[in-house]
C-alpha positions in Angstrom: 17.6 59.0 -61.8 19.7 60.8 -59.1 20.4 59.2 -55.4 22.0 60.5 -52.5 23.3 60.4 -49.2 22.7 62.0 -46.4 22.8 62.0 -42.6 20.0 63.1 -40.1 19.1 63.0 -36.4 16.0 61.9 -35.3 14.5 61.8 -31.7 12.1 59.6 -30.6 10.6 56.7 -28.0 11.0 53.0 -28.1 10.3 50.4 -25.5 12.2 47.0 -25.8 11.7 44.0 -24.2 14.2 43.3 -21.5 15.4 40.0 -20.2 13.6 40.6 -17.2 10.2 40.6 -18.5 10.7 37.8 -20.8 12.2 36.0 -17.4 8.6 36.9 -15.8 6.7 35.6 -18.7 8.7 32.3 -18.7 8.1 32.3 -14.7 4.3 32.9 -15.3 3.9 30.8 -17.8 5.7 27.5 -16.5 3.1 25.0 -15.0 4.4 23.3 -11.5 6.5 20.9 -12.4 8.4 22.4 -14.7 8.8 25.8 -12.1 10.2 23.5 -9.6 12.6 22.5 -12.0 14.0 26.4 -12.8 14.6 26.8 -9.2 16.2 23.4 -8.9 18.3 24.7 -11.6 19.1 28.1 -9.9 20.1 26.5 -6.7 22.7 24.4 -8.5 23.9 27.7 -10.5 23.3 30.5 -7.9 25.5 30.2 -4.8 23.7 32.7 -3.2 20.5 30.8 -3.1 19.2 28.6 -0.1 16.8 26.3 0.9 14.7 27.0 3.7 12.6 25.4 6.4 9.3 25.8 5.1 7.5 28.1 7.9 3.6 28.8 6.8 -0.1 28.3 8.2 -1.2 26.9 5.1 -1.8 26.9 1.8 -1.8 30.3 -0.3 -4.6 31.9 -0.7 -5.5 34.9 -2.4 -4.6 38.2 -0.3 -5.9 41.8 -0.9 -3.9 43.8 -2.8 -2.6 46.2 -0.1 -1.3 42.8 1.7 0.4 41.7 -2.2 1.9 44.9 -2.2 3.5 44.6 1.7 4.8 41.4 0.4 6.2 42.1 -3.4 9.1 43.7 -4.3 8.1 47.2 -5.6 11.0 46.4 -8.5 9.0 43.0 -9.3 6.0 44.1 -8.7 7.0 47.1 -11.7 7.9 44.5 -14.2 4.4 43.1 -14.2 3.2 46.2 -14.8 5.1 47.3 -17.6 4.6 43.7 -19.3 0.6 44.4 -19.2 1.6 47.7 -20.8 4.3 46.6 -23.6 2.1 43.6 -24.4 -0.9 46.1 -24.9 1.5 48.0 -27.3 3.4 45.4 -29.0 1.2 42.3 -28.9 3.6 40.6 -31.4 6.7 41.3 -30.2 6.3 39.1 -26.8 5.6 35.7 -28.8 8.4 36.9 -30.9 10.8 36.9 -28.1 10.6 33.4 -27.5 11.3 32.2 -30.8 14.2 30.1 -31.6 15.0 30.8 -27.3 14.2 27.8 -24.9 15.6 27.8 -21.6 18.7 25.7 -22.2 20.4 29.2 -23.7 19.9 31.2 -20.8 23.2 31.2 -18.7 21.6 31.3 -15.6 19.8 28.1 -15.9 22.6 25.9 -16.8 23.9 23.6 -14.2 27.3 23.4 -13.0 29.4 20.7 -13.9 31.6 18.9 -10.8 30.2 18.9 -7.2 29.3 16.2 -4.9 26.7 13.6 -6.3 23.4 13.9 -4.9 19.9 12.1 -4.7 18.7 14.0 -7.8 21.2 13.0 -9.7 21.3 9.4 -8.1 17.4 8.9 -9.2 18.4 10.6 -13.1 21.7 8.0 -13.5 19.0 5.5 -12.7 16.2 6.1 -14.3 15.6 4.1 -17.4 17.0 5.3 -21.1 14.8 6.5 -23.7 14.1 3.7 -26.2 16.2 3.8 -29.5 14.3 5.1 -32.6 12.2 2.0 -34.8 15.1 2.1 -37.2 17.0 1.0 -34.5 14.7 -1.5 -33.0 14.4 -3.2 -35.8 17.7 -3.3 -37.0 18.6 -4.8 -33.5 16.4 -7.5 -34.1 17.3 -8.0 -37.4 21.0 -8.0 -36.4 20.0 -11.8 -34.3 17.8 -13.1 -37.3 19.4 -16.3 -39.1 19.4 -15.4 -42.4 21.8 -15.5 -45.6 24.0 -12.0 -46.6 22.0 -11.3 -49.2 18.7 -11.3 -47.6 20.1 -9.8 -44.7 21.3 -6.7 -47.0 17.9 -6.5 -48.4 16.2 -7.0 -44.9 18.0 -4.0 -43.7 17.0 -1.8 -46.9 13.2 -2.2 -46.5 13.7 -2.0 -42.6 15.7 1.8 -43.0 12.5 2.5 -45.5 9.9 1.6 -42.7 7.5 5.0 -41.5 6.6 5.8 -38.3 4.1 3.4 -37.7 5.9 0.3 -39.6 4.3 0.3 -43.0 6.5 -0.2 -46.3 5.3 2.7 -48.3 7.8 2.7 -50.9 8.2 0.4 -54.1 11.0 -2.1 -54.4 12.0 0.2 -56.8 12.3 3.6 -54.8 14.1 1.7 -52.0 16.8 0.0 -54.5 17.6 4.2 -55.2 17.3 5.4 -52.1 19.4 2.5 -50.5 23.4 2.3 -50.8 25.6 1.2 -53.7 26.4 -2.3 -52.0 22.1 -3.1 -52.6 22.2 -1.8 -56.3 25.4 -3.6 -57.0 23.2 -7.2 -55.8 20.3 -6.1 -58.7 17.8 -8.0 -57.1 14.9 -9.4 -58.8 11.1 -9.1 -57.4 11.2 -12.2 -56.0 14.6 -11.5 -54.2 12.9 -8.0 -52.2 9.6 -10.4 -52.0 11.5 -13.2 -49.7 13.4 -10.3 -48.1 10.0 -8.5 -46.9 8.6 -11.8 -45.7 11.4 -12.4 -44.0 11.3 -9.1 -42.3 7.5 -9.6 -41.3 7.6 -12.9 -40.1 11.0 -12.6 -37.9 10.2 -8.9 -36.1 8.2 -8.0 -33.6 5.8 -6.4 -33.1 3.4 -8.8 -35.6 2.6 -6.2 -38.3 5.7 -4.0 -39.0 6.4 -4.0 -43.0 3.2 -4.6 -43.8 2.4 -2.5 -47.3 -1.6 -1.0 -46.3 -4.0 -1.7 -43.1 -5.9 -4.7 -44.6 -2.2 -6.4 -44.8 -0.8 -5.7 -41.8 -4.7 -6.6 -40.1 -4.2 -10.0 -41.8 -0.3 -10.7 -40.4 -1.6 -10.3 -36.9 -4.7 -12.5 -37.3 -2.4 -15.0 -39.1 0.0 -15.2 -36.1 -3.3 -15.1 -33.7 -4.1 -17.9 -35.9 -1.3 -19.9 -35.8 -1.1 -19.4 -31.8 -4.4 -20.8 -31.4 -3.5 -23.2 -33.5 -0.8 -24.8 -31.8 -1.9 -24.4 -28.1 -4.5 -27.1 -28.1 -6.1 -25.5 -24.4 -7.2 -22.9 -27.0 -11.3 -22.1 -26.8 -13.1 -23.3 -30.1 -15.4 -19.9 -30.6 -12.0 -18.1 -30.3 -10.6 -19.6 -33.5 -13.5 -19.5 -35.2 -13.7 -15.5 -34.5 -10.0 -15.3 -35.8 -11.0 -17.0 -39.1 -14.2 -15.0 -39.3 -12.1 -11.8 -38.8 -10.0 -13.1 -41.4 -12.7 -13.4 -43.9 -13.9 -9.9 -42.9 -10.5 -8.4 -43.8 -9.5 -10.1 -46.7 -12.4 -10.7 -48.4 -15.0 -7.9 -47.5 -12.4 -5.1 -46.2 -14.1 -1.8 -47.9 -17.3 -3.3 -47.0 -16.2 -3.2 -43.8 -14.6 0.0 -43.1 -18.3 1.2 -44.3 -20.2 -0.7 -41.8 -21.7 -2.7 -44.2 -22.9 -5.6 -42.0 -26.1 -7.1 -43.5 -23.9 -6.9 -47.0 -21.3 -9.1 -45.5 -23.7 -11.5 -44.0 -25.5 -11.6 -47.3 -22.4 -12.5 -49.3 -20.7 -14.5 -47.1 -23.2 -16.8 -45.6 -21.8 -15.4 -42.0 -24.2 -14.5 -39.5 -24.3 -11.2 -37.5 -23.4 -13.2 -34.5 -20.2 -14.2 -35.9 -19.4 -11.2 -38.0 -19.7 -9.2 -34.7 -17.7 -11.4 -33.3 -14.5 -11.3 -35.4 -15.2 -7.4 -35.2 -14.1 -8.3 -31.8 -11.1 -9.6 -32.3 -10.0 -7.1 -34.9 -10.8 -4.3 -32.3 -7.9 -6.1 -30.1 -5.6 -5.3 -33.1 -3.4 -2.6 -34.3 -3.4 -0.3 -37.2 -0.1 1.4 -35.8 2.0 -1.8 -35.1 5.5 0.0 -34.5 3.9 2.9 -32.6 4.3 1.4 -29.1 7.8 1.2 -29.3 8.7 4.6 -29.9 5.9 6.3 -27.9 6.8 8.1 -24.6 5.1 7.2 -21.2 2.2 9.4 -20.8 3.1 12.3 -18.8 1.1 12.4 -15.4 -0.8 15.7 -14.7 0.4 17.9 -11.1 -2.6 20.4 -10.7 -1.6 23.8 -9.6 -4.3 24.5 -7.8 -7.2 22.8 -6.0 -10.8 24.0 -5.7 -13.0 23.4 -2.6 -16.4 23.7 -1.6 -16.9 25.4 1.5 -20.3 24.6 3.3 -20.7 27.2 5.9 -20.4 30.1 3.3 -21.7 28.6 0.0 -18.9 29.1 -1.8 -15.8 28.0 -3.8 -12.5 29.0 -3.1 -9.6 27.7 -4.4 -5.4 27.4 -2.8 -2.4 26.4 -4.4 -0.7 23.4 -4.7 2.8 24.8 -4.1 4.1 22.4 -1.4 6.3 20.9 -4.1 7.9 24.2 -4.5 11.2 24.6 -2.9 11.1 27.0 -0.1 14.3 29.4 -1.7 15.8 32.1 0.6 19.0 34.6 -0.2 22.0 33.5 2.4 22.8 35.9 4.9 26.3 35.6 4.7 26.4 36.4 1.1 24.7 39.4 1.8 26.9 40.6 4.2 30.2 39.7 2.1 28.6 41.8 -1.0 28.5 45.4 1.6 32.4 43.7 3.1 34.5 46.5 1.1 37.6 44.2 2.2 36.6 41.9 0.0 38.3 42.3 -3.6 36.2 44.3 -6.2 35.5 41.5 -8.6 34.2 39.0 -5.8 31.5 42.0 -4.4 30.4 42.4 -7.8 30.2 38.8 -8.5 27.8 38.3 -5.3 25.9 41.1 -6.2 25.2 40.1 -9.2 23.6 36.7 -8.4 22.1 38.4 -4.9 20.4 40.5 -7.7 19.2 37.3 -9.6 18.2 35.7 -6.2 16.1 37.8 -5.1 14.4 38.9 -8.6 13.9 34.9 -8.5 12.0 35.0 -5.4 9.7 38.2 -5.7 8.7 36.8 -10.1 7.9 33.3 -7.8 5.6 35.0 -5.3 4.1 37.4 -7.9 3.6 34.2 -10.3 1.9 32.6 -7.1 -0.5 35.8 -6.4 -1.6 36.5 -10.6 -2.3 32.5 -10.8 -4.2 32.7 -7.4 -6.4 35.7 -8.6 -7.2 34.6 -12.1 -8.2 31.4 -10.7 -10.8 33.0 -8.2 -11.9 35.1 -10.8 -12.9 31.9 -12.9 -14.4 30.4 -10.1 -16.7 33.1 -9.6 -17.6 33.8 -13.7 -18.2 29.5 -13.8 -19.7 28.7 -10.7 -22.6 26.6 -12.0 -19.9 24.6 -13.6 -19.0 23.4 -10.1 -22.7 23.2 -9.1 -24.1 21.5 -12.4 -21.3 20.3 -14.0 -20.0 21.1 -18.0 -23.0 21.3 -19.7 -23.6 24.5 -17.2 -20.2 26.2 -18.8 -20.9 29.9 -20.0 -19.1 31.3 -23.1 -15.9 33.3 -21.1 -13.5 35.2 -23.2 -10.5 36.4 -21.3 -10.7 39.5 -21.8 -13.3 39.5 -19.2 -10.9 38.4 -16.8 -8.3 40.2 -17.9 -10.8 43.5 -17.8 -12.0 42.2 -14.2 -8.4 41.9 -12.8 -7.1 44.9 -14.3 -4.0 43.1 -16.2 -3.7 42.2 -19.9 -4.9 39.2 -21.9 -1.4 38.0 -22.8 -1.0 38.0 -18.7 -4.1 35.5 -18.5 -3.5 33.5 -21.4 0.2 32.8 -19.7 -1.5 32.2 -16.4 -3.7 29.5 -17.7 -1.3 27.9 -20.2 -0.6 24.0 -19.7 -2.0 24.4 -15.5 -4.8 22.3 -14.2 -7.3 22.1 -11.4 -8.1 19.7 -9.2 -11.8 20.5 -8.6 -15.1 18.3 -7.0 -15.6 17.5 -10.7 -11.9 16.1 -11.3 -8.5 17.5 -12.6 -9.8 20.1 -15.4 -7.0 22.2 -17.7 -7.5 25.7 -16.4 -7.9 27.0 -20.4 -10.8 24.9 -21.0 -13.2 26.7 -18.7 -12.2 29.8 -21.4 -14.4 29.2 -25.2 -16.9 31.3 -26.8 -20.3 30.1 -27.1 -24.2 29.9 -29.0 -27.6 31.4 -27.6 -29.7 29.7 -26.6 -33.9 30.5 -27.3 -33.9 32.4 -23.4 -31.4 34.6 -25.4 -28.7 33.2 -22.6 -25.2 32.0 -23.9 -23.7 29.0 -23.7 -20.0 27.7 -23.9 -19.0 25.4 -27.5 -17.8 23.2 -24.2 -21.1 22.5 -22.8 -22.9 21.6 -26.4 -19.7 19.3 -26.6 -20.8 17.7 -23.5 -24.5 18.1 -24.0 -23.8 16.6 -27.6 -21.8 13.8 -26.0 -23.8 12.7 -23.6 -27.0 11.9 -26.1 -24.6 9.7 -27.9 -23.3 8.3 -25.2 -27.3 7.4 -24.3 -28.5 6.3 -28.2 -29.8 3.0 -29.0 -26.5 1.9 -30.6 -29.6 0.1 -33.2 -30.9 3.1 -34.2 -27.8 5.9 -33.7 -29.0 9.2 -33.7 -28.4 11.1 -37.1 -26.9 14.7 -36.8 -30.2 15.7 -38.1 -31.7 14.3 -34.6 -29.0 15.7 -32.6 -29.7 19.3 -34.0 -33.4 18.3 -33.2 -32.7 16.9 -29.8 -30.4 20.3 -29.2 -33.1 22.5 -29.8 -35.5 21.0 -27.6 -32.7 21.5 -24.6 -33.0 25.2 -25.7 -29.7 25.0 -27.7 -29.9 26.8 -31.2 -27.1 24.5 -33.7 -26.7 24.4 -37.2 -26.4 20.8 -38.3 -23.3 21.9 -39.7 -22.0 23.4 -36.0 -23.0 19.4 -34.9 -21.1 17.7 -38.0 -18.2 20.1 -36.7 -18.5 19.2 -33.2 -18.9 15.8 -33.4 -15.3 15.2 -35.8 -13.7 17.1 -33.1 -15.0 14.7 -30.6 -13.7 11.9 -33.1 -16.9 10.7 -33.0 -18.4 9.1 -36.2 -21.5 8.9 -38.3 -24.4 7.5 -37.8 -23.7 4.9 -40.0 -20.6 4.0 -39.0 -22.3 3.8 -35.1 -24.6 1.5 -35.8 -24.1 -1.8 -34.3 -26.1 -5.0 -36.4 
């Protein structure tokens, strides 16, 4: 076999994605919230940047595109085009970009250390700290527990082996060689980790936590229920007596009655409906996920974008943007004029220019974020109308390429238009993406969206005798006579999405 070497010129084109562009994607792509943090950021970092009094008639509203190009940078405007056009090219290479890259390693979004204090960061020195993991939690409470060394070194063992939602998974084995040498060196016996884990359970909170499967730690918080009742003698007689029939349930009849095997239960337990239902109703009070509500985060609330009226006079919808939250940015003169000042030292001009540069690219990817959000918007208000009229069932199957294809930009543009924004509409705050989803015919050979069967689907369980629940079978049935062609399979599929269950496990005895 021979090899060799050898050196060779060869011409050709390549287009590579510039910071700028993956800038304008970010810019696009942020929802409110998270934009008005970037340019809270930028004013910290970018001296050059100002706030200004907010001067406008009202809220932004879609403009023709003569009066978008009067307003837009020519430059910006440019880098939207050529993004359409790379993404066409190299659809791979934009989601690429963003790998391993969040916005904490671009330089220009890092805030400056020293400074005078402000209310910003008055309200995030005071704002509460994020709770310590469960590990932590529980070892805090441990920590105050009165119990001997040896327990205490065994508590901490099974506590450091806890999962996310509090169960003991492992073996007394697998945690005694997991756990350090100071546990191995005690060689514990079965009944020494036993006393340790009911120590553990009966000392923490939340009621639950250590428990080994769901039918134990179901039976730890009835038993605490139980004892509570118990020793508070204003305590209502029928509640007890649900707490011991909901203990029965779970400890003697628990597969029967994860399957919804009611009449079985009453048949071997001598219970009645009436009472089985009703320690169903104290077991629906309890958790299955004990040590998940101390480590889950507030829910996040939801700023729409944009807002969607109904206008009466012309029978239409329009919609505006909800940009009032948006700091109103503006380049400072002064800095301008010091960057043209060729008194000032070389490295100071170049310097301002720089961030004059950033500035105002900042302020034109802003406005052209504002105008592509605005337009795709009005587009989908136009393509969903009898969503706003009739509500979701009326949803129509919308790919984005028809908006894309309508507006003359690319798909990746849309898709980063509607990513993680919301409307506020006449029918309540809706995520922008959801009015996009492919669809079935129906017999009229019309289409319509998977969202609207969801809805249609939902709403005849929602309206079922809860008796006699309404087999997938009947749904498919029930479908077809709203002029809805669906597989039973397509319903099945549907209906686990909606986490909805069987019929069987719907009916109510």
């Amino acid at each position: 076999m021979r090899f060799e070497h050898s050196q060779q010129m060869k011409l050709g084109q390549h287009m590579k994605l510039a910071p700028r562009m993956i800038q304008s994607m970010e810019i696009l792509q942020m929802p409110l919230t998270e934009l008005v943090e970037r340019i809270e950021q930028e004013l910290e970092s970018n001296p050059t940047l100002e706030l200004a009094e907010f001067e406008s008639d009202g809220p932004v509203t879609e403009q023709s595109s003569s009066d978008a190009e009067l307003d837009v940078d020519p430059s910006s405007a440019t880098e939207f085009e050529r993004l359409d056009d790379y993404s066409a090219a190299n659809p791979d290479a934009i989601e690429n970009a963003f790998d391993g890259r969040t916005r904490d390693d671009d330089p220009r979004t890092r805030s400056r250390d020293g400074g005078e204090r402000d209310a910003k960061m008055d309200a995030m020195s005071q704002a509460p700290a994020r709770a310590g993991s469960l590990g932590d939690q529980m070892l805090a409470q441990w920590s105050l527990c009165d119990v001997n060394d040896r327990v205490r070194l065994l508590g901490q063992a099974i506590i450091n082996q806890l999962d996310e939602d509090g169960y003991l998974r492992a073996s007394f084995e697998e945690i005694a060689q997991r756990e350090s040498r100071l546990v191995r060196e005690l060689e514990p016996t079965e009944t020494d980790w036993e006393l340790a884990l009911q120590a553990v359970q009966m000392l923490l909170e939340p009621t639950g936590v250590a428990a080994k499967d769901a039918r134990e730690c179901l039976l730890l918080q009835i038993d605490a229920l139980i004892d509570r009742a118990g020793d508070d003698p204003d305590a209502p007689l029928v509640s007890l007596e649900a707490l011991n029939a909901a203990r029965r349930l779970v400890a003697e009849f628990f597969e029967d009655l994860m399957k919804n095997r009611l009449p079985k239960i009453a048949a071997r337990s001598g219970l009645s409906l009436e009472e089985i239902n009703a320690g169903i109703e104290q077991l629906r009070r309890l958790s299955l996920a004990p040590a998940r509500g101390l480590t889950d985060d507030a829910p996040q609330a939801i700023t729409p974008d944009a807002t969607v009226e109904y206008d009466e006079e012309n029978d239409r919808y329009f919609a505006y943007l909800n940009d009032g939250r948006l700091p109103n940015i503006r380049v400072n003169a002064e800095y301008e004029r010091l960057s043209k000042d060729r008194s000032m030292d070389k490295r100071g001009r170049e310097f301002l220019r720089k961030n004059l540069s950033n500035a105002n690219w900042l302020i034109d990817a802003v406005e052209q974020r504002k105008r592509t959000l605005l337009r795709v918007i009005n587009a989908v208000i136009d393509e969903q109308r009898d969503f706003f009229d009739f509500g979701p069932e009326a949803l129509k199957p919308l790919p984005m390429k028809t908006i894309a294809d309508r507006l003359g930009i690319h798909v990746a543009t849309v898709s980063r238009a509607v990513s993680d924004k919301y409307l506020m509409t006449p029918r309540g705050i809706v995520p922008l993406r959801s009015f996009f989803s492919g669809g079935l015919a129906t017999e009229s050979g019309e289409d319509v969206s998977a969202n609207a069967v969801r809805a249609a689907l939902q709403e005849l369980i929602d309206t079922e005798d809860k008796s006699k629940p309404l087999s997938d079978e009947k749904l498919v049935q029930m479908l077809n006579e709203k002029g809805i062609e669906i597989a039973r399979r397509t319903v099945a599929k549907y209906r686990d999405q909606m986490g909805i269950p069987t019929a069987r496990m719907r009916k109510q005895f």
